[in-house]
C-alpha positions in Angstrom: 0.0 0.0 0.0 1.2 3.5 -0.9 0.7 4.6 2.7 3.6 2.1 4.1 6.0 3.3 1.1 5.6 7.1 2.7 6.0 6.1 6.0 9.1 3.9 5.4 10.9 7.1 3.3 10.5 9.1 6.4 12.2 6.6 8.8 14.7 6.1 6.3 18.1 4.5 7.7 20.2 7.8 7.6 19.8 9.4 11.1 19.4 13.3 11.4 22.9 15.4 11.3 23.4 16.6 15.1 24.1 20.1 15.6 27.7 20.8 16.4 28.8 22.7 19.6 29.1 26.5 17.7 25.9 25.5 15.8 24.2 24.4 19.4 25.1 27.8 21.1 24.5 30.0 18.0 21.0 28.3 17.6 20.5 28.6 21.8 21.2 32.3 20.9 19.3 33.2 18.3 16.0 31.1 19.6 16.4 33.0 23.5 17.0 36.1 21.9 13.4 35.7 19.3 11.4 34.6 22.7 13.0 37.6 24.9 11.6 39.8 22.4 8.3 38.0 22.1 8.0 38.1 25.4 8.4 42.3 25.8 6.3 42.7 23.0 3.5 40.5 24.7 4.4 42.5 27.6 3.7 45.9 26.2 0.4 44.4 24.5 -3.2 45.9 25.9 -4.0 41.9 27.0 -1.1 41.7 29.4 -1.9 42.2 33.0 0.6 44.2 34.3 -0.5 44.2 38.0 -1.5 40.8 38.4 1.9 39.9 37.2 3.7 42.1 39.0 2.0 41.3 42.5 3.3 37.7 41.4 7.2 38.5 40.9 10.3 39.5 43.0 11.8 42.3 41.4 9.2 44.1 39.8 11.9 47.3 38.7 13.8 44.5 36.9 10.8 43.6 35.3 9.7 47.2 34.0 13.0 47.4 33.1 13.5 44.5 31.1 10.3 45.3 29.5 11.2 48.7 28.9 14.3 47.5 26.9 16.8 46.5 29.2 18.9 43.1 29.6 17.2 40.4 31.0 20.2 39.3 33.0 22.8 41.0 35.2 26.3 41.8 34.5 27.0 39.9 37.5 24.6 37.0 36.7 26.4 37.2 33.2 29.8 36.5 34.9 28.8 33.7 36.8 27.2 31.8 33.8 31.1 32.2 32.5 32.4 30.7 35.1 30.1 27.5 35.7 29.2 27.2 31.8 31.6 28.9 29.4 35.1 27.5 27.4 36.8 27.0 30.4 34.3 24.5 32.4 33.1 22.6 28.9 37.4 21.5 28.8 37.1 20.7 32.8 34.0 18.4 32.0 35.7 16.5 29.3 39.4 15.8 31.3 36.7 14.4 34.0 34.9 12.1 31.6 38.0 11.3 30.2 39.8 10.0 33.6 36.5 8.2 34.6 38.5 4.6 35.2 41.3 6.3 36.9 39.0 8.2 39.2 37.4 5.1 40.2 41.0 3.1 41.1 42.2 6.2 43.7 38.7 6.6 44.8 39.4 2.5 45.8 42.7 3.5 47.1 42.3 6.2 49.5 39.3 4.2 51.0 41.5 1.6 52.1 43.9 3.9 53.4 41.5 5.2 54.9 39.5 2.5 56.5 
């Protein structure tokens, strides 16, 4: 039946191309920055409730702010995504995968030094 031959060319045996790292973050990028403006944009719309939401939130300046145009994140808050998610960590995390077996052997070790 035609409906089987369809189904089969759209499983077909060649899987989809994964996004590489620069492709992953630029694509992260360009997506957070379409929704951040969605979002103000909604925000500035005559069907947003502006009170209800801002009873509901815990920096309401931020908010007017951020609506108003401003950054949604902090310099500060900026710094510390650097620090736990940028270049530097993404190299710590792969030496850590990378040493898994040896990791386990002086984990063995120093417990039965210990004990």
């Amino acid at each position: 039946p035609p409906g089987r031959r369809v189904q089969s060319s759209k499983l077909g045996p060649t899987p989809p191309r994964l996004l590489t790292e620069e492709e992953f973050q630029l694509q992260g990028e360009v997506e957070t920055r379409k929704a951040l403006a969605e979002l103000r944009s909604f925000c500035q719309s005559p069907q947003f409730s502006a009170w209800s939401t801002v009873s509901r939130i815990q920096s309401p300046k931020r908010f007017a702010d951020f609506v108003g145009g401003a950054s949604h994140v902090t310099p500060n808050e900026v710094s510390a995504h650097e620090r736990e998610f940028g270049l530097e960590s993404l190299s710590i995390d792969e030496e850590l995968f990378e040493e898994d077996d040896d990791d386990e052997e002086e984990e063995n070790i120093s417990d039965s030094s210990g004990g």
